[in-house]
N, C-alpha and C positions, 0 to 999 in steps of 0.2 A: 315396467322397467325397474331393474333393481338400483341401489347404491352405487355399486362400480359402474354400472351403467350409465348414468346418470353423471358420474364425476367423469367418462373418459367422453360423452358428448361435450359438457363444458370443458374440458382442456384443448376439446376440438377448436371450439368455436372461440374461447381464451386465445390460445394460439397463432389464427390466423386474424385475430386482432392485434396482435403482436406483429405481426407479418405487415399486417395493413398498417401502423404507426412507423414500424421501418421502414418502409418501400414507398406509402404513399398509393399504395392500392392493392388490392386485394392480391394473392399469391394462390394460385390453383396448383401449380406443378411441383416435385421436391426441389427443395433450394439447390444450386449447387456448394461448392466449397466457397468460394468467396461469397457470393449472399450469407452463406451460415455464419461467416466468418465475421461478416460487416453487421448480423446480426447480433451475436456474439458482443463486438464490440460498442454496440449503442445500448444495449440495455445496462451493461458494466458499466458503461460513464453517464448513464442516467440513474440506477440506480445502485452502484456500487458492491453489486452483488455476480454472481460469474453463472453461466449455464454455458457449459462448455459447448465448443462448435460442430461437432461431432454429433452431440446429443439433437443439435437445433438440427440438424440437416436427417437423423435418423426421424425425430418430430413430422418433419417434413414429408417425410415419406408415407408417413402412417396416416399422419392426416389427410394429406391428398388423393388417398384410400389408391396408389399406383404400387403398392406393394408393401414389402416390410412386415416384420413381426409385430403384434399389440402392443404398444408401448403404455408403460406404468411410471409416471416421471413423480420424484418424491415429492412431498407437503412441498420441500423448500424450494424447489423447481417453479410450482405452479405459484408458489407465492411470491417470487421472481419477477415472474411472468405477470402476476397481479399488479402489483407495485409498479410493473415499469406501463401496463396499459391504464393503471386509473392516477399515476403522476405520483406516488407516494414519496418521499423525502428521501434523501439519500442516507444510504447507511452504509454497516460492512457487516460479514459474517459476525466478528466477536457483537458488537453492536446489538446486532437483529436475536443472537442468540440470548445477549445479555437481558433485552428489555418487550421484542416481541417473538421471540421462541415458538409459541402457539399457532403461530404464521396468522396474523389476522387478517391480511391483503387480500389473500386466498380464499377466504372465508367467508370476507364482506362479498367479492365477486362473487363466486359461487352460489350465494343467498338471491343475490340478485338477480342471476342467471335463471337461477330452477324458481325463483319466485314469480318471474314474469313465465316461463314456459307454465307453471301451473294454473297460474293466473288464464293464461288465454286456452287452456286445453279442458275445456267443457266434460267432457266424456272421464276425467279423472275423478267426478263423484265425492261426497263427501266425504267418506269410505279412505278415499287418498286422501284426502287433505289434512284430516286426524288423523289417518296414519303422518305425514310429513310434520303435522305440528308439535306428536308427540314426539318426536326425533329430533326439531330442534329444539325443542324443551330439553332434553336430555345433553345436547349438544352447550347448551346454554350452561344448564346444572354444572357440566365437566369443564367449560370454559370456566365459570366462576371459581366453581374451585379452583383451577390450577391458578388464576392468577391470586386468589387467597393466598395458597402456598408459598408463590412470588416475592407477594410483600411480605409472608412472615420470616421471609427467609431471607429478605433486603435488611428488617427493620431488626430483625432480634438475633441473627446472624451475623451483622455487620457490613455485608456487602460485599463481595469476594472483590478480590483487588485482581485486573487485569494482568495478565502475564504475558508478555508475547516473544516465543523465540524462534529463530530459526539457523538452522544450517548453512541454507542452500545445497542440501543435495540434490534439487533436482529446481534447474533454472528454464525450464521449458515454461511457455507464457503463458498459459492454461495454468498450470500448477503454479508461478507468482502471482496471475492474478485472484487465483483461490483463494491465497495467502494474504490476500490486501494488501500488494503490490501496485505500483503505478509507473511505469513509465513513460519518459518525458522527452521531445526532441531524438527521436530516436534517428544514431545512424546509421545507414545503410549498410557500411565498411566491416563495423565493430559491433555491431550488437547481436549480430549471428554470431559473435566471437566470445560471446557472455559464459559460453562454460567451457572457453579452452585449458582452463584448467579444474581437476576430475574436483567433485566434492568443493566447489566454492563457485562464487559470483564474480567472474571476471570483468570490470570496466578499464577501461584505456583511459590514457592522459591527455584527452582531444583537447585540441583549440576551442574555447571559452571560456565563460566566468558570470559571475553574477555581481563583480563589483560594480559598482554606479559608473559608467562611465559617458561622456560628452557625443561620442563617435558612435562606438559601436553598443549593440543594442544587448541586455544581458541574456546569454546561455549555456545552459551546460548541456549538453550532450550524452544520450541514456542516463536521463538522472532516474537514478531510482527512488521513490517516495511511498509513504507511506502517514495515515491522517494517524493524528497523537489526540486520545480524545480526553485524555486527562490533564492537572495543571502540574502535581508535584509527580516527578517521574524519578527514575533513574534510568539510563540509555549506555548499550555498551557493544564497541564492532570490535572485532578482530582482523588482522589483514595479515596476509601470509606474502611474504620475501618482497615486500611492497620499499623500493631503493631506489628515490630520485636522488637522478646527480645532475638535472636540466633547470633553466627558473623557467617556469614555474609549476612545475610538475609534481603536483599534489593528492591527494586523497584521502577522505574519511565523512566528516557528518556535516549537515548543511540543515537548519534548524529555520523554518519558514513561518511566516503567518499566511501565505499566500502563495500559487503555483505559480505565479507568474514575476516573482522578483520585484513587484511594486511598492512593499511593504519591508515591514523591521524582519532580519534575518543574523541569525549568527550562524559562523562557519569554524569548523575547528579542524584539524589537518596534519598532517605528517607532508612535511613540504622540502625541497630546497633552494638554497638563496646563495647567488653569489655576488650579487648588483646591491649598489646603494647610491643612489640619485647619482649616477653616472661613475663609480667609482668602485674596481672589481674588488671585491672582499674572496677571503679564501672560502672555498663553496661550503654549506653549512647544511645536515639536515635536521629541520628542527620541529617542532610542534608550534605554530601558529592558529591563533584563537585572534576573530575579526568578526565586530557586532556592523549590522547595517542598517542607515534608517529608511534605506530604499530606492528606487531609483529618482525621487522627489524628494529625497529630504536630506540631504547634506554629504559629509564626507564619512565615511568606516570608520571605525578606529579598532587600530589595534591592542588589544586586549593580552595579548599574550606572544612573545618568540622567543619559545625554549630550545635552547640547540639542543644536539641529540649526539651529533657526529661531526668532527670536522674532516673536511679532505684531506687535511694535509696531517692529522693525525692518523687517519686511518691507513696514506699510504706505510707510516712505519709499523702499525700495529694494526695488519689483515683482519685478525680473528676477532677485532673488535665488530664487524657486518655482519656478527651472529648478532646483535644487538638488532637488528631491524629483521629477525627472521618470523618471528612471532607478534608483531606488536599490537597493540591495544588500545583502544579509547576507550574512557566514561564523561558521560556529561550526566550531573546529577543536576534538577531541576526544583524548587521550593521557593513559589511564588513568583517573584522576580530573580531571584539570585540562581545563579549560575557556579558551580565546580566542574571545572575541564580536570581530569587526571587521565594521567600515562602509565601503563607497563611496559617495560622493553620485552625485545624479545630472547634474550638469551637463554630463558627457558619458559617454558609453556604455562608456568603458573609464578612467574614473576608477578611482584605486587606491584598494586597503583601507589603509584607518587602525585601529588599533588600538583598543578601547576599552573591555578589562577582560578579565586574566586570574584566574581563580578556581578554585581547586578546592574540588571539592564529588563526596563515594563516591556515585557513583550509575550502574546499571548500566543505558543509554538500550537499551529494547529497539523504542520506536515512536519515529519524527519524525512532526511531525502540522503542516500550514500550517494557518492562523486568521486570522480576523478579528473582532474584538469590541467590546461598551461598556460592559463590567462590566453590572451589575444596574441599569442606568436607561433608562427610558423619554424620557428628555428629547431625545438628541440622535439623529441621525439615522442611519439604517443606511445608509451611502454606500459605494460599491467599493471593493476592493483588488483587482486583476490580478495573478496570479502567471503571467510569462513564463517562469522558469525556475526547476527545481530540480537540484539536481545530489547524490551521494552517490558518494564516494571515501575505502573502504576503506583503511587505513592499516599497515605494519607497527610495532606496538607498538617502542618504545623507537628508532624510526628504523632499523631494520635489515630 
């Protein structure tokens, strides 16, 4: 039996070990769409890495030996599939690239595999066995070196600093979660409505919120998220023709220690307000920045309400609503401290202005984009486009 031989019996039997951890017992037949589908999604939220559904269900096929072409699934496939049957720690693509590229998951099984099969197959002779040992000797030899290379390329190189951007041109779920993407609370209404507009990230201003509240429990609705695996960053979205004129119908970045709202959170926002403790103000829309210390630990506070636009200015000067046709966040990050700045949008490469620096200990391990209206049914769920995110890793203390 040769090499490929040999690795497409173990992907076999890798596989419907896969099969057996999701289902809870063995899988002889091709999956269909929704198995693939449910498979799909448990390996991604165990082990934060994506083997699209498509793939799992053509796997299926092959294995089950009911048809289908040979399937050849890459290193990172099987090492996927390694990882989520012997429990390996969660990661993401940049992550796995960053620090086990080599795919060692895959490798460990693999050994194990063809070591017990050789182990109990008498007739393979010593003959085989030196042959296999010189193979993984040689396999060893090439592991060592590559992770040699590794560290000299960590320690004497500096360390390449994490870059992560995206577009969103193309918001289909398979492709965000490739991207290390995560969606949260997903609804039913609007989140098929994610790319009704062409070339961006469409969310709605649904009913919820993550402020601490007595009654109701905290949510946001399609939040999109994403893990930040560094301390000093720099963070920056863009939102196209995004014009709340409702309270409280907001949108832009949502800075987490935790998916679930129990922990310290900062939110920063292109919002508007017309309400003050019971007393109408002329409607404003403004940049709002609000730290949380959870759903257990006290009251918010607000950090920053920079108006942007009032109503009542803008009914005599229209053209001033180019200013919200382009607009911009940054949150730059160093240590504890915090910088919120703003671009308007009256043109496409208008600069940041500053507009609150703050610190506040809190250790961001998610950025999550949102769009929201607090807890009221009154005003409407209108769009926010997000054209652009961006994440750029930082070295702590500027060195």
């Amino acid at each position: 039996m040769n090499n490929n031989e040999i690795d497409i019996k173990v992907f076999a039997g890798l596989f419907r070990e896969v099969c057996s951890k999701c289902f809870g017992h063995p899988v002889e037949e091709p999956l269909t769409e929704t198995e693939s589908r449910l498979l799909y999604t448990k390996v991604f939220e165990e082990t934060g890495l994506v083997v699209g559904w498509k793939s799992i269900k053509n796997y299926s096929v092959f294995v089950s030996g009911k048809g289908g072409r040979e399937e050849n699934p890459s290193a990172a496939t099987l090492d996927t599939f390694a990882r989520y049957v012997l429990g390996a720690p969660y990661t993401t693509e940049v992550e796995r690239k960053k620090s086990e590229g080599h795919y060692p998951w895959w490798y460990k099984y693999r050994e194990g595999r063809v070591g017990a099969s050789t182990a109990s197959t008498a007739s393979a002779g010593s003959k085989g066995v030196k042959r296999w040992r010189r193979r993984w000797m040689l396999g060893g030899i090439f592991l060592g070196n590559a992770l040699l290379i590794l560290a000299v390329a960590f320690f004497f190189g500096g360390g390449e600093k994490e870059v992560f951007t995206d577009h969103f041109h193309s918001v289909e779920e398979d492709s965000l979660a490739a991207r290390g993407w995560m969606v949260s609370s997903r609804d039913s209404m609007y989140w098929p409505k994610r790319g009704s507009v062409p070339g961006g990230l469409t969310l709605f201003t649904l009913e919820g919120d993550n402020w601490p509240d007595p009654v109701k429990a905290p949510v946001i609705r399609n939040l999109m998220m994403r893990k930040v695996s560094c301390n000093c960053w720099s963070m920056e979205v863009h939102l196209e023709n995004f014009f709340p004129r409702e309270n409280w119908q907001q949108a832009g970045i949502l800075l987490m220690e935790d998916t679930g709202f129990a922990s310290k959170s900062l939110r920063v926002s292109i919002a508007y307000n017309d309400f003050a403790g019971g007393f109408q103000l002329p409607g404003t829309v403004l940049i709002q920045a609000i730290t949380s210390p959870g759903v257990a630990g006290g009251k918010p506070e607000e950090i920053a309400h920079f108006p942007l636009l009032n109503m009542d200015t803008l009914a005599r000067h229209p053209l001033l609503r180019k200013g919200l046709e382009h607009s911009a966040l940054r949150i730059e990050k160093e240590g504890n401290q915090f910088r919120v700045l703003y671009a308007d949008g009256a043109m496409e490469n208008s600069s940041f202005k500053e507009v609150v620096t703050h610190r506040f200990p809190m250790q961001v391990r998610y950025a999550g984009l949102f769009a929201l209206r607090g807890f009221v049914d009154s005003a409407a769920a209108i769009p926010a486009s997000f054209s652009f995110f961006s994440l750029r890793c930082e070295t702590c203390g500027g060195h």
